[in-house]
N, C-alpha and C positions, 0 to 999 in steps of 0.2 A: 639289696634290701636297705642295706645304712642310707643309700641316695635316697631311697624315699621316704625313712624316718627324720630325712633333713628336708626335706620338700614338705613333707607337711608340717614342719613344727614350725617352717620361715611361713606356712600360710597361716595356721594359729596365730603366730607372732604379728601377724599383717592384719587381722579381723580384728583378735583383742584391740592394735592398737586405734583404727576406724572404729572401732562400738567405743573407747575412751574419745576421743574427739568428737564424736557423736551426741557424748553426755555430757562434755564439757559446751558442748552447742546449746544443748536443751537448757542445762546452768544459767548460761549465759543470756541465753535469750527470756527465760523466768527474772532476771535481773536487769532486763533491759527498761528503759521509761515508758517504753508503748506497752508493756506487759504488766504492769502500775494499776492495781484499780484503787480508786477513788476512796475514802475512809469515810469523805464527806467533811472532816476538819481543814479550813484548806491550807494553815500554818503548817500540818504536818504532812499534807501531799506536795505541798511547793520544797520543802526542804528535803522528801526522799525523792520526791524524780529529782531535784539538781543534786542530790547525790548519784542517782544513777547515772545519772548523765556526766560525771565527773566534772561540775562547774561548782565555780564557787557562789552561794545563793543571794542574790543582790535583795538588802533589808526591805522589810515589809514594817512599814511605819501605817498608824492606826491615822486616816484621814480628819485635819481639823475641824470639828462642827462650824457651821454657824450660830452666830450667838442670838439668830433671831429665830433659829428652829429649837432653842434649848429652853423655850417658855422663861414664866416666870419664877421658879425656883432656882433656876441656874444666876440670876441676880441676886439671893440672899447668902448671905454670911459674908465671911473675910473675903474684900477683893486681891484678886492677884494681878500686878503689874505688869512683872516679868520672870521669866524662868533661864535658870541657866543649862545654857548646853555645853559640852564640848569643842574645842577648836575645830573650825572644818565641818562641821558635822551637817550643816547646811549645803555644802557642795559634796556630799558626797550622794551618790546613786543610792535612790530610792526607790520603791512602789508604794505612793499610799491608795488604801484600798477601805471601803467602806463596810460594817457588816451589815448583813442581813436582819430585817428587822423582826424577823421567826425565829430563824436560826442563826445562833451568835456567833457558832463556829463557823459556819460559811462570809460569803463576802456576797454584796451587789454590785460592785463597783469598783475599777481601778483607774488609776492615773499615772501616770510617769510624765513629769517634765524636765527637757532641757539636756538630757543625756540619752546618747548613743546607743540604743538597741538591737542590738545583733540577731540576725534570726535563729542564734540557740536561745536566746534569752527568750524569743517570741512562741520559740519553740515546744519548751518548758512550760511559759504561761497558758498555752494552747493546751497542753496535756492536765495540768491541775486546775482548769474552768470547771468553774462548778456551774450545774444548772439556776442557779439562784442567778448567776452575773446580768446583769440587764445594761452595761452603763460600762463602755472602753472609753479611753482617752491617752491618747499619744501625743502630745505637743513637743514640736521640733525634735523629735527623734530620730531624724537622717532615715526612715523610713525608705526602702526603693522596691521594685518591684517583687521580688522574691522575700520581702518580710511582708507584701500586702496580700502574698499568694497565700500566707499563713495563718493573719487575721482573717480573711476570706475563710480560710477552711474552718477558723475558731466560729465563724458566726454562722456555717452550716449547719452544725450540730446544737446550739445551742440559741436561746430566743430574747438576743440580743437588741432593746430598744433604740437606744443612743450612744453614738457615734461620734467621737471627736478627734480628726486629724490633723489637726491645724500645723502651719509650716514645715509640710514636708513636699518640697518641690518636686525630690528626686522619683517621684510616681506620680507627676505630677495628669500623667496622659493614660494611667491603670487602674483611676479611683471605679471606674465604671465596674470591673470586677466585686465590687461590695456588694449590687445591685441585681441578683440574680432572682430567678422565678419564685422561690421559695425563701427569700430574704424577710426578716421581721424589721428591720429598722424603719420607725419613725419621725428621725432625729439625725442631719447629717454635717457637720460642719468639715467645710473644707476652706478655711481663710489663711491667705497667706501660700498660698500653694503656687503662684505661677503659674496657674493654667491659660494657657492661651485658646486660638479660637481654633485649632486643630485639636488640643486634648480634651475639648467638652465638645466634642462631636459621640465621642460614644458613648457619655456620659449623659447626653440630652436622648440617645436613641433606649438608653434604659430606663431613662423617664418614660417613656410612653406607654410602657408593658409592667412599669412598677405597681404595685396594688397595696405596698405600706408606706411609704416615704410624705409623711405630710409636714415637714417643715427641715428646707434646705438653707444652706446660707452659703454662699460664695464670696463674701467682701474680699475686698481685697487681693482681686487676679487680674485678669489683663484679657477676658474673653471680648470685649472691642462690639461692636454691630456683627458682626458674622456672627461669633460665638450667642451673641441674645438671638439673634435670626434662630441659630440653631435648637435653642432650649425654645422658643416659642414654638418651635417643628413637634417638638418631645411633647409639650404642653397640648396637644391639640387633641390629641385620645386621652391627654392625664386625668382623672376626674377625685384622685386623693389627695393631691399636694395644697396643701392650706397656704402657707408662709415660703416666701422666697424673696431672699438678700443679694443682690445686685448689685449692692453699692459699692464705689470706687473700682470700677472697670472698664471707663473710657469707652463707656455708652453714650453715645450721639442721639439725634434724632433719627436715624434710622433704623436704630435695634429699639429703639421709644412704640417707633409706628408697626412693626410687627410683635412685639408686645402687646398693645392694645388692638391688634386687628383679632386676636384669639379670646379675647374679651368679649368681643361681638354676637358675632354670629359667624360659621365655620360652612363656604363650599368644597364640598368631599370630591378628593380627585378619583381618578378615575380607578387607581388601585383600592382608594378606599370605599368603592361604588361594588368593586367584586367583593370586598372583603364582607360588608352591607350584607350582601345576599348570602354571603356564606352561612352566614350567620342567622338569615332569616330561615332559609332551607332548611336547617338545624334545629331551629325551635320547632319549626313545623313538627320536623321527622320526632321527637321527643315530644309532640302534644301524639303525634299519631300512636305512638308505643304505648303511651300513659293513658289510653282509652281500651275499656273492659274488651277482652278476648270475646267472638263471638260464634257461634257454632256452624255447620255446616249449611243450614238454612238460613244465614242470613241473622240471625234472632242475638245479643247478648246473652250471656253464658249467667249474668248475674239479674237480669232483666227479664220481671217475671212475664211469660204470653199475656196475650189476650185472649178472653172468653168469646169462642165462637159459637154460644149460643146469644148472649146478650149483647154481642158489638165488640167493640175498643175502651178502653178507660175513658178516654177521652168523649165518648161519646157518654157511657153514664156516667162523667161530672156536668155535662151539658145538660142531661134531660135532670139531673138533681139542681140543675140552676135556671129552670124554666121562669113562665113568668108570673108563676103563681107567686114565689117571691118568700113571702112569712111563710106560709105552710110549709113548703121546702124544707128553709131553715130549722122549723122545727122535729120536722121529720128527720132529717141530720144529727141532731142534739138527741133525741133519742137512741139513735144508730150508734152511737160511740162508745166502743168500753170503758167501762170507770164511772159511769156517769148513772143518775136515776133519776126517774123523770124530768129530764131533761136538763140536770142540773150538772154541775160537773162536781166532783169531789173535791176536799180537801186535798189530798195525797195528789191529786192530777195541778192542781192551781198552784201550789205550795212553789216549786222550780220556777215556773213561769213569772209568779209577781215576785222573785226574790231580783228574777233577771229584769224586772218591768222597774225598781226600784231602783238596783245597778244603774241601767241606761237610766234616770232621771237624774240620778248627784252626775253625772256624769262618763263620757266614756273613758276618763282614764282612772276613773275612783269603781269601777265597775267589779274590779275583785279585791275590792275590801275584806273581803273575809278571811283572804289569806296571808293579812295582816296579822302579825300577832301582839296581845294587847299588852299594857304596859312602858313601860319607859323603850324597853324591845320594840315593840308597835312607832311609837314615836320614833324612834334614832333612825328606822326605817322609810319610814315617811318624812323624814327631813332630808337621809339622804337620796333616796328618790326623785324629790322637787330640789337639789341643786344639780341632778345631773345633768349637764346641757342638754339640748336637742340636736341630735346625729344626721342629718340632711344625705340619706345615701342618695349618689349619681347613679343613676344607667347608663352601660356602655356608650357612649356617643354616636356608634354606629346604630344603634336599634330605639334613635331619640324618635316619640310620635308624636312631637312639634316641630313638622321638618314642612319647609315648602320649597316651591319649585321654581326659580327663577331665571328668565332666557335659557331655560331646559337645563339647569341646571340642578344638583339636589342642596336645600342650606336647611344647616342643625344649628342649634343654640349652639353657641361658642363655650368658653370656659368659666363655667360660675363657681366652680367647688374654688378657685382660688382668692382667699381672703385679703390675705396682706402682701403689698410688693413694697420694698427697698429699694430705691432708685437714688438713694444720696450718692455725693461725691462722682459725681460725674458728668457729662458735657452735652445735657439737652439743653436745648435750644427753641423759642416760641411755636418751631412748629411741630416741637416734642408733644412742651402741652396741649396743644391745639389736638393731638393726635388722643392723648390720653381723654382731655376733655369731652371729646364725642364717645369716646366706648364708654365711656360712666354715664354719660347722657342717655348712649343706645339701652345702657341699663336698668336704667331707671325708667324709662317709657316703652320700653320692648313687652310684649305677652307670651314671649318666649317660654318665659319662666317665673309663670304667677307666683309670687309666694319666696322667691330665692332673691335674694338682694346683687347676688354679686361679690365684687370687690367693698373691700370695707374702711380699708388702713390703707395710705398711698403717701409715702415721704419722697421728697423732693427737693433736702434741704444740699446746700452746697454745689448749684448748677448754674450754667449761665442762660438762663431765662429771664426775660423783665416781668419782676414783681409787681409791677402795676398793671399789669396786661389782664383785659376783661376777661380771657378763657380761664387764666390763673383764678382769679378770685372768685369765679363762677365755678369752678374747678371745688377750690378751698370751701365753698360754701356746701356744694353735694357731700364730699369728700364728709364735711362735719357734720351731715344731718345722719351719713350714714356709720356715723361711729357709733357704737353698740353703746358706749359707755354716754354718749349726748343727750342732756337732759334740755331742752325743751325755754327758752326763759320764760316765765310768769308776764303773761299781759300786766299792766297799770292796775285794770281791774281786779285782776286776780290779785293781784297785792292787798290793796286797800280791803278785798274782803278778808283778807288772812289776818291782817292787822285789825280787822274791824274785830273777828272772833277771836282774839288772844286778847 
């Protein structure tokens, strides 16, 4: 009997001590940083997760405005020179970080330059992002794969615009990870990164399937002729990307001439010939679905029969459109509800001529009414007419300006892209010669009535001859289709402007 009043008190003693390690787990894991919810202030979620986390918390400094977003009140009173800091206090690790222009206690925007971030540090910042954040920036922060695996995860959950990763070599071949199916960025710098024409190979195959990224910049890498071959591969289904920087990459005339071959006009290979139809199949089969259900005879379910004593609809609109002509007519005017001899109502015309009115100021002033009046009314209608005009693309496979040459299928090339950068680097006459024709093909093509194309094209810092006729024929397109190009005043036109002052 004592043996088993020791037997069971050493298994008492064994549970008690598992149920305390248990609750010392539960402790633990309620004080861990992923167990952290958010308060919303982010000064005080950044200092308790790097308390959880047992780190010491690297300062959060209020980012310096510009002084040309601070109006003119930030000009009046005592000016200030200079301010004193601290020895050091500039080299030491900071985050500065922007707030929110709602809410004061959140942030939009962070930056760190110049110092070493570790992926606890990225860690941390990953866990206290507040959904406000639209705007990361990392300059030369030794950045490598496993801290881009971490930004990646920060910009999954949260609807991050712009993106700056400048001088971080050591991921130089992982940037493509940022660019996934559900990615918001519109905004990507990667300058100074070292990429070559092997690490924007998959960084050009995410270009093609991106659906936000409109303005990339790559100055300053080493992707060569392969590496443009490559991103103009990516550019040929891309139809978002506006702005792209190229310059100082040891671009020849050969990554020149597949650049502007996607300028053109685009013959679809053979995968993208199946892919065409996949895709046409598909619309089909989704106009078939989206057509009314109809019953066992054949009939719509929503589609009222026909009178099998007096025919089909169709046949009495016919005999009511004989060719007696006026009688008809009036005989119609009578037949309508609302109406008395012959005339139509107030209450029936009222809708009509408000919409007859609409459509006459025009069709974009057509719902004016849901203008509201006042200085409201106004601020509304101001900002409405500065909002540019948005030129959405259709898929490039499903373009229906396609035609067919030596049995071939050709689709309009790439017009959604505005601006290229091509400074600092090594085309050559038969570079421009290359670009010259695609601006030309663009400009005379009916590809794409109505859509201009490329717009902005630099080319400062290459070895082309300046005097060469493509060049200056080039310069002269180039400036008529600058958005910002006004036109110079004929002789006459002067003298009458002079004449009227």
């Amino acid at each position: 009997m004592a043996k088993k009043k020791e037997k069971a008190a050493a298994k008492e003693e064994t549970v008690q001590a598992i149920e305390g390690e248990l609750e010392d787990e539960e402790v633990a894991d309620d004080n861990s940083p992923e167990a952290y919810t958010l308060t919303g202030d982010y000064r005080t979620d950044y200092n308790e997760i790097c308390k959880r986390s047992e780190m010491e918390p690297i300062l959060l400094r209020q980012r310096a405005q510009n002084p040309a977003s601070l109006g003119t009140d930030a000009v009046e009173g005592a000016p200030t020179t200079y301010t004193t800091k601290d020895k050091y206090e500039y080299l030491r690790p900071c985050i500065e970080v922007e707030q929110d222009d709602e809410n004061k206690d959140s942030i939009k925007s962070f930056y760190v330059k110049g110092w070493k971030v570790s992926p606890s540090i990225l860690t941390v910042l990953n866990l206290a992002a507040p959904q406000t954040l639209t705007t990361i920036s990392l300059w030369r922060c030794g950045l490598d794969r496993e801290a881009l695996h971490i930004i990646a995860n920060m910009l999954s959950k949260l609807a991050v615009r712009n993106v700056s990763l400048d001088g971080n070599p050591e991921c130089a071949g992982h940037f493509h990870l940022l660019l996934t199916e559900d990615c918001t960025i519109s905004s990507l710098s990667l300058r100074s990164n070292k990429i070559s024409c092997s690490d924007i190979t998959p960084l050009a195959a995410a270009l093609s399937s991106n659906k936000s990224l409109t303005n990339l910049s790559l100055h300053n890498n080493c992707i060569e002729d392969e590496g443009a071959q490559q991103i103009a591969r990516g550019l040929r289904m891309n139809r978002t990307l506006l702005t792209l920087n190229l310059s100082g990459n040891k671009i020849t005339d050969v990554g020149t001439k597949a650049l502007s071959d996607i300028l053109t006009s685009l013959t679809l290979t053979h995968e993208e010939i199946v892919a065409r139809r996949k895709l046409i199949s598909e619309n089909k089969s989704s106009l078939v679905t989206d057509e009314p259900p109809t019953t066992p005879g054949g009939r719509a379910k929503d589609r009222p029969g026909s009178n099998s004593r007096t025919g089909s609809h169709t046949a009495l609109d016919k005999k009511g459109k004989g060719a007696s002509g006026k009688g008809n007519k009036k005989q119609d005017k009578m037949e309508k509800p609302g109406t008395k001899d012959g005339r139509k109502s107030d209450m029936g015309n009222k809708g009509k001529d408000d919409k007859r009115k609409g459509s006459r100021a025009g069709g974009g002033d057509a719902k004016k009414g849901n203008i509201k009046k006042g200085t409201a009314g106004k601020k509304y209608q101001e900002e409405k007419e500065q909002e540019p005009e948005v030129v959405e693309f259709s898929n490039p496979l499903l373009e229906a300006n396609m035609s067919e040459k030596e049995g071939k299928i050709v689709v309009p090339g790439n017009y959604a892209l505005t601006c290229l950068n091509l400074n600092n680097n090594s085309i050559n006459d038969n570079g421009i010669t290359s670009l010259y024709k695609a601006i030309h093909f663009q400009e005379n093509s009916t590809m794409k009535r109505g859509i201009k194309g490329l717009l902005r094209l630099t080319l400062r810092n290459n070895k082309f001859d300046a005097e060469s006729r493509h060049y200056n024929e080039l310069v002269d397109m180039m400036t008529r289709r600058d958005p910002f190009y006004e036109q110079p005043l004929i002789e006459e036109d002067q003298s009458n402007i002079t004449a009227q002052t």
